[in-house]
FILORO-27931 format. One record per residue (C-alpha): residue in three letters; y, x, z. Coordinates in steps of 0.25 Angstrom, whole numbers. Layout:
N
node type ALA	c2 Y	c1 X	c3 Z
...
//
This chain:
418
node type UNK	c2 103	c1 -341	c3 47
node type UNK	c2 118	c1 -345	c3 48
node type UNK	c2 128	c1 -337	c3 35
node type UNK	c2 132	c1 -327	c3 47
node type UNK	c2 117	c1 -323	c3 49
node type UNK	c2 115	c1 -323	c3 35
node type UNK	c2 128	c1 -312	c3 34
node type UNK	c2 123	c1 -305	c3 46
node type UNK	c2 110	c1 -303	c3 39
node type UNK	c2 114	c1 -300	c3 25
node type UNK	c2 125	c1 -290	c3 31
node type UNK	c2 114	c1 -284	c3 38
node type UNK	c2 102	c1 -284	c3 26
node type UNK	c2 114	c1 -277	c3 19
node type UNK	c2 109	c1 -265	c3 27
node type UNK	c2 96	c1 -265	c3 24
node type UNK	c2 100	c1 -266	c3 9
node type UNK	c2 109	c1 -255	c3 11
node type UNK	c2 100	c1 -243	c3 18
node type UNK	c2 89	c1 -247	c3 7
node type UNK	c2 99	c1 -241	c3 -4
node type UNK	c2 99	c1 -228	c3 5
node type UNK	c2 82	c1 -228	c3 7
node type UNK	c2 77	c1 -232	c3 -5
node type UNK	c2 84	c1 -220	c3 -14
node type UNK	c2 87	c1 -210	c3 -3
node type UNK	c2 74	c1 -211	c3 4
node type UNK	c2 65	c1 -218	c3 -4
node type UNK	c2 68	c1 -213	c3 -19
node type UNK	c2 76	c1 -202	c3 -21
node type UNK	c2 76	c1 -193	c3 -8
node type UNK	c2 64	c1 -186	c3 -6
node type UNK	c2 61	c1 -185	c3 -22
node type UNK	c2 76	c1 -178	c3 -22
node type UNK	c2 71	c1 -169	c3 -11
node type UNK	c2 59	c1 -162	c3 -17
node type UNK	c2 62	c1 -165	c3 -31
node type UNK	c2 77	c1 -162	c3 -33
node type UNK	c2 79	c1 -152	c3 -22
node type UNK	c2 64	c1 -145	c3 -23
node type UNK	c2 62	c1 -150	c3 -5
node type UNK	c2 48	c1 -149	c3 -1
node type UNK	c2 43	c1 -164	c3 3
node type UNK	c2 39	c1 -157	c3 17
node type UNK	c2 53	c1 -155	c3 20
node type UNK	c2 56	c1 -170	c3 17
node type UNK	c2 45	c1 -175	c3 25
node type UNK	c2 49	c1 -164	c3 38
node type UNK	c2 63	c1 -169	c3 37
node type UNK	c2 60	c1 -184	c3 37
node type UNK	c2 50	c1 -184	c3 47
node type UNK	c2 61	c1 -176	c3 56
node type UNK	c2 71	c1 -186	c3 52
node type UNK	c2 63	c1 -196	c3 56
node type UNK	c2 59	c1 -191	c3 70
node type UNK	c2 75	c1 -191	c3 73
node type UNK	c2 77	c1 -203	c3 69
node type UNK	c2 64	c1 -207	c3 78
node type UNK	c2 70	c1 -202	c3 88
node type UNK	c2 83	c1 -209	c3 87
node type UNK	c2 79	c1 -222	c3 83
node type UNK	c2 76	c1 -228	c3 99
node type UNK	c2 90	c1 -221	c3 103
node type UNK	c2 98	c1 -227	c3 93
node type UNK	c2 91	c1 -241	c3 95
node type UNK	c2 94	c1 -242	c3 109
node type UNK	c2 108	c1 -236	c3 108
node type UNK	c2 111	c1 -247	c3 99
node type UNK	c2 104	c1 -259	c3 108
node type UNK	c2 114	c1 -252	c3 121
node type UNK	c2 127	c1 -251	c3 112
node type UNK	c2 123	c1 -265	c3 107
node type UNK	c2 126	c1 -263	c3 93
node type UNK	c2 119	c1 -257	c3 81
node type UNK	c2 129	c1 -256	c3 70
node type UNK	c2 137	c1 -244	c3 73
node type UNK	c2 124	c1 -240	c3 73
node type UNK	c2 119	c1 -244	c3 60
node type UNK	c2 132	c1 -239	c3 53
node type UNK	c2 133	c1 -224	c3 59
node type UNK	c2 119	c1 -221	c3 53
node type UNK	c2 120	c1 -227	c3 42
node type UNK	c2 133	c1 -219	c3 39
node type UNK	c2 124	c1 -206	c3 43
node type UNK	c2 115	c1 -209	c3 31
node type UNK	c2 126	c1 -214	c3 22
node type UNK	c2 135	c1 -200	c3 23
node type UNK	c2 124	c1 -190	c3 21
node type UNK	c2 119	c1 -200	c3 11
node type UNK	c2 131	c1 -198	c3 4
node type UNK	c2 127	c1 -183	c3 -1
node type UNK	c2 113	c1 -182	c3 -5
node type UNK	c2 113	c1 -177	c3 -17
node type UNK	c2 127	c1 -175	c3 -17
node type UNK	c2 129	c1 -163	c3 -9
node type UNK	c2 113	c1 -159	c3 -6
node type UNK	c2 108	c1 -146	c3 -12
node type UNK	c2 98	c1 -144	c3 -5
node type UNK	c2 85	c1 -151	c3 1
node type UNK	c2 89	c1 -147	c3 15
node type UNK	c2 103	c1 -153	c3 12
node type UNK	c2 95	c1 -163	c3 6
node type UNK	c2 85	c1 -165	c3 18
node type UNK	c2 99	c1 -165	c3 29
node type UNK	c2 105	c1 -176	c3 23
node type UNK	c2 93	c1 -184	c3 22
node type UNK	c2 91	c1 -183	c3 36
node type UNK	c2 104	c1 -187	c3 40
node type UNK	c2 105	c1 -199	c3 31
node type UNK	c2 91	c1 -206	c3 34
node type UNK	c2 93	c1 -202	c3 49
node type UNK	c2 106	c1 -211	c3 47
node type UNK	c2 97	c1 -221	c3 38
node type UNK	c2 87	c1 -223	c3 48
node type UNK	c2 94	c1 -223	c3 61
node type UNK	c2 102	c1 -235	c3 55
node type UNK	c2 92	c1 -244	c3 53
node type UNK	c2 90	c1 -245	c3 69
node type UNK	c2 102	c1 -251	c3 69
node type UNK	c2 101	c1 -258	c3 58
node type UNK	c2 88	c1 -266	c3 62
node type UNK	c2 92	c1 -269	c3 75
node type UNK	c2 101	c1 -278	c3 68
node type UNK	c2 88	c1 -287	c3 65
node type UNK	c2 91	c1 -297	c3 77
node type UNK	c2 106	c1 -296	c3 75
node type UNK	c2 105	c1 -303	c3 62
node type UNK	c2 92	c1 -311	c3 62
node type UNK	c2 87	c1 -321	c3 73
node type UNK	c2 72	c1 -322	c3 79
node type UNK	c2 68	c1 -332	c3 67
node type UNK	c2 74	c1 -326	c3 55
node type UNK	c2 72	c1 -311	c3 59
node type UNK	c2 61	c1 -308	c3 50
node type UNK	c2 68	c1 -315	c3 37
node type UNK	c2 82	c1 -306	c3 42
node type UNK	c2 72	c1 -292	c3 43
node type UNK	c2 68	c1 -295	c3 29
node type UNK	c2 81	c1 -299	c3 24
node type UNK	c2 83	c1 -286	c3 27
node type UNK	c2 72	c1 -278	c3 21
node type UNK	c2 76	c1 -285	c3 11
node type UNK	c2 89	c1 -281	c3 9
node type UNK	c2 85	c1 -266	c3 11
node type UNK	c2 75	c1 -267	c3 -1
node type UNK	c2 84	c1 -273	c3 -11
node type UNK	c2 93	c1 -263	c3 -9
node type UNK	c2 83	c1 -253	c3 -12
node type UNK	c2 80	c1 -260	c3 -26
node type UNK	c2 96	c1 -259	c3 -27
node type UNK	c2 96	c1 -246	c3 -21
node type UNK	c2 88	c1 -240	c3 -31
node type UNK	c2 95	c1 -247	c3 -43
node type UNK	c2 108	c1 -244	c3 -38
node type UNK	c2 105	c1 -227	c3 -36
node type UNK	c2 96	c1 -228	c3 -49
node type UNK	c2 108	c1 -224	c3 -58
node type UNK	c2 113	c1 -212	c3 -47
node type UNK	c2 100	c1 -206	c3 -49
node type UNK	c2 96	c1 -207	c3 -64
node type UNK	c2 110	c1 -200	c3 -65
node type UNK	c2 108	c1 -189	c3 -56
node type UNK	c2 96	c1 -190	c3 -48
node type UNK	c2 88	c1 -192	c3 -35
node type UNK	c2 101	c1 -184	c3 -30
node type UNK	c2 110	c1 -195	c3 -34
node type UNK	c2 103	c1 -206	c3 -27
node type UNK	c2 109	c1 -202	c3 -13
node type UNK	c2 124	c1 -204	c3 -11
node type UNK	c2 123	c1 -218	c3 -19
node type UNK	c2 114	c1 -223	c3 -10
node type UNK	c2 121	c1 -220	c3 4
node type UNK	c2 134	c1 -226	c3 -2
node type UNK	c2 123	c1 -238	c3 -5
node type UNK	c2 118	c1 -240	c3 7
node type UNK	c2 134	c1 -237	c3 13
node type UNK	c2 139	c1 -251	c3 3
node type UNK	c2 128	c1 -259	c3 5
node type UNK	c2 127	c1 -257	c3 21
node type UNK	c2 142	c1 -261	c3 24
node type UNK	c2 137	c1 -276	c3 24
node type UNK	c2 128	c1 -274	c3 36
node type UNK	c2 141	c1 -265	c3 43
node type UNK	c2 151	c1 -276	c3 41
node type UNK	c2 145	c1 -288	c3 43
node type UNK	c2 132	c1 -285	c3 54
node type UNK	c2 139	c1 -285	c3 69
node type UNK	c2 130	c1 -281	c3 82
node type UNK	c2 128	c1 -294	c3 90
node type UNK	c2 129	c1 -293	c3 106
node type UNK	c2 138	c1 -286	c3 114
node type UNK	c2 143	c1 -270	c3 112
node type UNK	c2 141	c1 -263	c3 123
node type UNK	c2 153	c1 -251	c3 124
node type UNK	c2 147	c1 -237	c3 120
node type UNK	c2 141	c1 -227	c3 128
node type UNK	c2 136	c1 -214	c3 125
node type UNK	c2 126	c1 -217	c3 135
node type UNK	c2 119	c1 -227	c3 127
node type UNK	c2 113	c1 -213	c3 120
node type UNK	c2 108	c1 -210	c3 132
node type UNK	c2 102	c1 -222	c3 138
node type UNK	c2 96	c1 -225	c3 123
node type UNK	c2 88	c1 -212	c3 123
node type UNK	c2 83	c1 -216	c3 136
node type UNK	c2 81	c1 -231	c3 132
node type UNK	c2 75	c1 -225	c3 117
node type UNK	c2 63	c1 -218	c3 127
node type UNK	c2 64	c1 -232	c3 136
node type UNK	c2 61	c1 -238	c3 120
node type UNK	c2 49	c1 -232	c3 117
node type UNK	c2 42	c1 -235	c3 131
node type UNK	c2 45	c1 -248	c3 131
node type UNK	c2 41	c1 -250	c3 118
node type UNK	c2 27	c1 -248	c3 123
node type UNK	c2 29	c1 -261	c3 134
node type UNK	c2 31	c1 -271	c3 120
node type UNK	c2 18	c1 -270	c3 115
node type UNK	c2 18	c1 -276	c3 104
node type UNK	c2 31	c1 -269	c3 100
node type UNK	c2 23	c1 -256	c3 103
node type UNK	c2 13	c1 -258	c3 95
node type UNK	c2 22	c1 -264	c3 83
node type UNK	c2 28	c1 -251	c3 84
node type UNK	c2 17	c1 -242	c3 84
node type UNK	c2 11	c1 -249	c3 72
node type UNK	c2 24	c1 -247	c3 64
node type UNK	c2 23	c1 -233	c3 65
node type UNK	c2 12	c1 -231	c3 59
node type UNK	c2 14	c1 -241	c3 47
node type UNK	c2 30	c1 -235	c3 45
node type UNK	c2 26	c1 -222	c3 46
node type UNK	c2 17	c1 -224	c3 34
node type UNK	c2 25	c1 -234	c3 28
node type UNK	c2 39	c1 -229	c3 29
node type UNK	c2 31	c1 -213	c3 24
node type UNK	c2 25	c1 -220	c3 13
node type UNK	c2 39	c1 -224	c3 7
node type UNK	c2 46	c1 -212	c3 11
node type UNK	c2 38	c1 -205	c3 2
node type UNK	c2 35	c1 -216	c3 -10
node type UNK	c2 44	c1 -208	c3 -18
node type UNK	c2 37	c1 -196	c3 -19
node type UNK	c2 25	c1 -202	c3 -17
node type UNK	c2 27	c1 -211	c3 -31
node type UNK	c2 33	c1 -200	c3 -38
node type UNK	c2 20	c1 -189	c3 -34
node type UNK	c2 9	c1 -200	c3 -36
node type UNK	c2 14	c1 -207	c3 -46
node type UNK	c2 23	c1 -199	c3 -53
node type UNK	c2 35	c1 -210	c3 -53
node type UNK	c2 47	c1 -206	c3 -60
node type UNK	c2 62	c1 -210	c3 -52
node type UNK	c2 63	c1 -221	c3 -60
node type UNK	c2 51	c1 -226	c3 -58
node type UNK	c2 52	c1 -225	c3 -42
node type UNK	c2 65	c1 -232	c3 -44
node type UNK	c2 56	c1 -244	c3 -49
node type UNK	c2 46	c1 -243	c3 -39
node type UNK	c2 56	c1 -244	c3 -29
node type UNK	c2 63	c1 -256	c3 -33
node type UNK	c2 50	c1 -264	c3 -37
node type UNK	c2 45	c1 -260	c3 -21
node type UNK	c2 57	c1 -264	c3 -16
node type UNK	c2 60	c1 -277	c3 -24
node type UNK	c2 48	c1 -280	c3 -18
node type UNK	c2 52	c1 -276	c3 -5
node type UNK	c2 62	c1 -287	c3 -4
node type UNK	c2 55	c1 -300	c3 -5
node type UNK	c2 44	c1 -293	c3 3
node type UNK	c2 55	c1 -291	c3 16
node type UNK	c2 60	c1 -306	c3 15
node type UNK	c2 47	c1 -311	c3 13
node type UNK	c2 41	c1 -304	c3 24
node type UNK	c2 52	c1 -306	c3 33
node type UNK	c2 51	c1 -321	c3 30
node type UNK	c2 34	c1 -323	c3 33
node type UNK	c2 39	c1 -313	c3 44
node type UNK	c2 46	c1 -324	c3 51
node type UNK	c2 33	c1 -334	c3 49
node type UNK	c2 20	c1 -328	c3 49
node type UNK	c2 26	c1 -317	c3 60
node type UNK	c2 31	c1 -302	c3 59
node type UNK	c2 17	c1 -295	c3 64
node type UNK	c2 10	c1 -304	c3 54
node type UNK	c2 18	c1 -301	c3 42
node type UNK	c2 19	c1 -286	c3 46
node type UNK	c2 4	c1 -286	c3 45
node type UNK	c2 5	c1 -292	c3 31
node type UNK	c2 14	c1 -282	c3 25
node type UNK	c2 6	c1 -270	c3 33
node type UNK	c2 -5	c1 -274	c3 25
node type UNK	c2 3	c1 -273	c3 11
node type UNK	c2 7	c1 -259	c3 15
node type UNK	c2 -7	c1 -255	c3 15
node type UNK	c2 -9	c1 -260	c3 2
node type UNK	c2 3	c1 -250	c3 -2
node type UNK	c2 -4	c1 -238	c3 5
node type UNK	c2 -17	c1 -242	c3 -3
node type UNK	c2 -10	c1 -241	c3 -16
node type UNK	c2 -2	c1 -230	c3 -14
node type UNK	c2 -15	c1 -221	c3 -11
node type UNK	c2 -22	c1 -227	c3 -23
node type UNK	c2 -12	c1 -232	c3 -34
node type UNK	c2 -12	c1 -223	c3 -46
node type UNK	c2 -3	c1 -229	c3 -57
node type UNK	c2 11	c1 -233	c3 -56
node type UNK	c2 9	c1 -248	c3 -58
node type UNK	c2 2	c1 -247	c3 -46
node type UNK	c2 13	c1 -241	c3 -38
node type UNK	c2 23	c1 -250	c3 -43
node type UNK	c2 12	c1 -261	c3 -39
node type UNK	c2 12	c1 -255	c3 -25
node type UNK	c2 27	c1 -255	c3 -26
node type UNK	c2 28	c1 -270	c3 -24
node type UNK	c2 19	c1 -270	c3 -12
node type UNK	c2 26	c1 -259	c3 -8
node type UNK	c2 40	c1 -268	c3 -7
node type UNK	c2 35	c1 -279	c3 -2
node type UNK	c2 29	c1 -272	c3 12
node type UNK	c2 39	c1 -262	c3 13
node type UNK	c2 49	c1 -274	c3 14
node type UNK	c2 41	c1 -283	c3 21
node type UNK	c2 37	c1 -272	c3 33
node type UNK	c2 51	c1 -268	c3 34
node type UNK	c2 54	c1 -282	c3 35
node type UNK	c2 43	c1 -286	c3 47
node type UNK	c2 43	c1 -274	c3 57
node type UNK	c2 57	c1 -274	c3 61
node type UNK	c2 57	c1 -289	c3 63
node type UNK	c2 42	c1 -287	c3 70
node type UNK	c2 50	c1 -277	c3 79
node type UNK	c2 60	c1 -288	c3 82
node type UNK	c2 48	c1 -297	c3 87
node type UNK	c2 43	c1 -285	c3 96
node type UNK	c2 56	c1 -279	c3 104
node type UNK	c2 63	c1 -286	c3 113
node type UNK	c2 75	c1 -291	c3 108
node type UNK	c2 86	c1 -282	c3 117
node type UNK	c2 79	c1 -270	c3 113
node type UNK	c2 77	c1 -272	c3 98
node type UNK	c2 86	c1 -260	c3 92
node type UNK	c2 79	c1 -251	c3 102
node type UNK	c2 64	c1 -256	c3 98
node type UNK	c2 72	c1 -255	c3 84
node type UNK	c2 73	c1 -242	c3 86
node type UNK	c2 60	c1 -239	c3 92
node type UNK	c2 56	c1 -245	c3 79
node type UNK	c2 63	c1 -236	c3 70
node type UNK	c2 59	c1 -224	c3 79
node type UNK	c2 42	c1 -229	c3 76
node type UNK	c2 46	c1 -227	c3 59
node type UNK	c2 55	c1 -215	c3 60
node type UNK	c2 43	c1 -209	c3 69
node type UNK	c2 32	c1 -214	c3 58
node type UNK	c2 44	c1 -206	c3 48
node type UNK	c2 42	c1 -193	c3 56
node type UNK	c2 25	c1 -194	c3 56
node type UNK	c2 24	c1 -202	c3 41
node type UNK	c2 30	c1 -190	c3 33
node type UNK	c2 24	c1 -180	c3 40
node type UNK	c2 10	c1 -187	c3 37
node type UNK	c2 12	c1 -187	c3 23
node type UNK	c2 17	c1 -173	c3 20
node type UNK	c2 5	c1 -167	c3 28
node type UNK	c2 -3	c1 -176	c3 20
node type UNK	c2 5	c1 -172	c3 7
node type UNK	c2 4	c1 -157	c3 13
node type UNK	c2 -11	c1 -158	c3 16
node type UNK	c2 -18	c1 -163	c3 1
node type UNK	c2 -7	c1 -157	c3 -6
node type UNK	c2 -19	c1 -150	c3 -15
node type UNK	c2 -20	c1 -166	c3 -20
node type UNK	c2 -8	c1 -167	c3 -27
node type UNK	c2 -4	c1 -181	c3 -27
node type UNK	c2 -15	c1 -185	c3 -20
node type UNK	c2 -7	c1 -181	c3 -8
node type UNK	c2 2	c1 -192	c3 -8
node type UNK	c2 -9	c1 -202	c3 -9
node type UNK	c2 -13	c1 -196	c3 5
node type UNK	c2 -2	c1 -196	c3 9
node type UNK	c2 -2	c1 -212	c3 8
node type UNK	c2 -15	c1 -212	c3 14
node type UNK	c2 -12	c1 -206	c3 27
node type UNK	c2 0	c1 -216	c3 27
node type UNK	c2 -9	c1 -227	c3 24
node type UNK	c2 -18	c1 -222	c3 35
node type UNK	c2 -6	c1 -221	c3 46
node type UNK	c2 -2	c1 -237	c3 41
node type UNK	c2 -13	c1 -241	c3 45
node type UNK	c2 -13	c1 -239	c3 59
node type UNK	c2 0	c1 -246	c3 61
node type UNK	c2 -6	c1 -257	c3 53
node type UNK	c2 -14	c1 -258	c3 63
node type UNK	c2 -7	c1 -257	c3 75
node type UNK	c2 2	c1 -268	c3 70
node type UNK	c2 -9	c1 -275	c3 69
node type UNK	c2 -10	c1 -276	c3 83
node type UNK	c2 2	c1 -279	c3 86
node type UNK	c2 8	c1 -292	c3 91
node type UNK	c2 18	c1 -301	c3 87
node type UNK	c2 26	c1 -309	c3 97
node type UNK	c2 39	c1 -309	c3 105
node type UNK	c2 43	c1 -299	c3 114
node type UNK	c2 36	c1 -299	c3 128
node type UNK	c2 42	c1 -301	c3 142
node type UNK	c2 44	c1 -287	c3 146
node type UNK	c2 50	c1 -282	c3 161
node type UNK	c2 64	c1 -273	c3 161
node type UNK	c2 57	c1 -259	c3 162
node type UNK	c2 69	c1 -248	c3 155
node type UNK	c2 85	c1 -250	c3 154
node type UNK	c2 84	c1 -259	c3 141
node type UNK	c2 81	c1 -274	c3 145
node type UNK	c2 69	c1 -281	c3 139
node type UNK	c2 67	c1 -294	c3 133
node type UNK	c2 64	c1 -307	c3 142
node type UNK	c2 61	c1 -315	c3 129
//
């Protein structure tokens, strides 16, 4: 890779780095705990609230996706809604009294969050070739994962001084600083085409055109449908570690701070490892692999009983978190057609924003349901996730990898001839 590349991918790793400082204390540590411990918000309300969220953002994932492949750029995109998470950012626990303040503000930012990153992985083929796209995938999980080592060093002293509450603005004005690299630097490659609001209305149309044809790539189908399933329990199980570690093991903040930086020192050299054997044992292959260390997580976490374990668990936990983020976007890159990846991009998003909506929902009725066990409840709650991965382990194993197949023209959008 030539020094330009290099730049390019650096500038656009910084992003990665950058959204992890936001994530890792917003709405891994500090969020939800601040919500039902600080400000006295039932965990149902969380749960309803995010699974909402995540439905709108479900829905708006495709749209935005093909609106960005017709306007031919994707970093307008990426730094409108990443702005519309900064701003509300800004006043958590600034100007919040309440948990519905709390809870409004919430949404707005992590609707902001999560719509950027379909404009930011559709920067994948942008910045990477065919050969080192894997390696570039992982350069940027990377990146995301040591910021959120930093991350939590960096707001640490915020909230020893005043609290979960204090976490907030610190960490917007983080991700704000450390994004700029990937605003300045990253350009869109290929022709602009001049805007037109119609692209809105041609997208909805081509978001619906999206999903059906989804079905005539097979393989792509299928990668899709297994991906649900395992995100839904993967990206539930960590929207919740915090409270889970806090309920069943009594973990005290400083010692989740811990955790979270052992997991996600971990995480580091487990995205650039597996991005590298990516590129040379093959995406589906490697995917399997890490699959298969996340069911060791699941095992543990319904069983483990003493904190040594946990932090043991921690470890494994790191490496597959970054290694799965690392393989499924690039395994997606292998599957769409080329033309089309920020719509299948979005297509991909819109699979784990809908496993958001049904994830949650599985673990308060599970919570809801053996409450009479105490802390046993959250133990199920592991289980029924554990059953849910599962099948999507499954289904991906059923999947095959190889290049996208000759497919006849059948909607407005052109297909690959590759």
């Amino acid at each position: 890779m030539k020094a330009r590349g290099i730049i390019r991918l650096l500038a656009w790793a910084s992003y990665d780095f950058a959204n992890s400082i936001w994530a890792i204390n917003v709405l891994t540590l500090y969020f939800l705990l601040w919500l039902t411990d600080d400000l006295k918000t039932p965990e149902l309300a969380y749960s309803l609230v995010y699974s909402g969220l995540m439905l709108l953002v479900a829905v708006s994932s495709p749209l935005l996706g093909a609106v960005s492949d017709r306007y031919g750029r994707r970093m307008p995109f990426l730094i409108a809604f990443t702005l519309l998470c900064i701003v509300p950012g800004m006043l958590f626990g600034v100007l919040v009294r309440s948990g519905a303040e709390a809870l409004a503000l919430f949404a707005v930012a992590t609707f902001g969050y999560m719509a950027a990153t379909v404009f930011y992985n559709a920067l994948l083929p942008d910045i990477s070739s065919a050969g080192n796209r894997g390696f570039a995938s992982g350069v940027g999980i990377g990146a995301g994962y040591l910021g959120n080592v930093l991350g939590v060093l960096l707001i640490k002293p915020f909230v020893d001084a005043g609290g979960r509450g204090a976490a907030f603005a610190p960490s917007a004005l983080g991700f704000l600083l450390f994004a700029l690299p990937c605003f300045l630097l990253v350009r869109d490659i290929g022709p602009r085409a001049p805007w037109s609001w119609n692209y809105v209305r041609d997208s909805y149309r081509q978001a619906v055109e999206t999903v059906r044809q989804a079905g005539r790539y097979k393989e792509l189908f299928k990668f899709i449908l297994a991906r649900f399933f395992y995100e839904d329990a993967i990206a539930t199980f960590m929207a919740f570690i915090s409270v889970f570690l806090t309920r069943v093991a009594d973990f005290t903040t400083s010692e989740l701070q811990l955790i979270v930086i052992l997991a996600t020192a971990c995480a580091l050299p487990g995205a650039l490892l597996y991005g590298w054997v990516a590129d040379r044992l093959g995406v589906k292959r490697t995917l399997v692999l890490v699959l298969a260390q996340w069911a060791a997580v699941f095992v543990g976490g319904i069983t483990a009983a003493e904190k040594p374990v946990f932090f043991a668990l921690a470890v494994l936990t790191g490496i597959s978190l970054g290694a799965v983020g690392a393989c499924d976007r690039v395994m997606l890159t292998r599957l769409a057609p080329p033309e089309r990846v920020g719509e299948f991009f979005g297509l991909y998003v819109l699979v784990g924003r809908v496993a958001a909506v049904v994830g949650p929902v599985l673990w308060g009725l599970t919570l809801t349901a053996f409450a009479h066990l105490g802390t046993t409840s959250y133990r199920l709650a592991v289980l029924a996730l554990f059953i849910v991965f599962w099948v999507g382990f499954g289904l991906l194993l059923r999947v095959r990898e190889f290049p996208v197949p000759v497919i006849a023209p059948a909607g407005p959008a052109p297909r690959s001839t590759d």
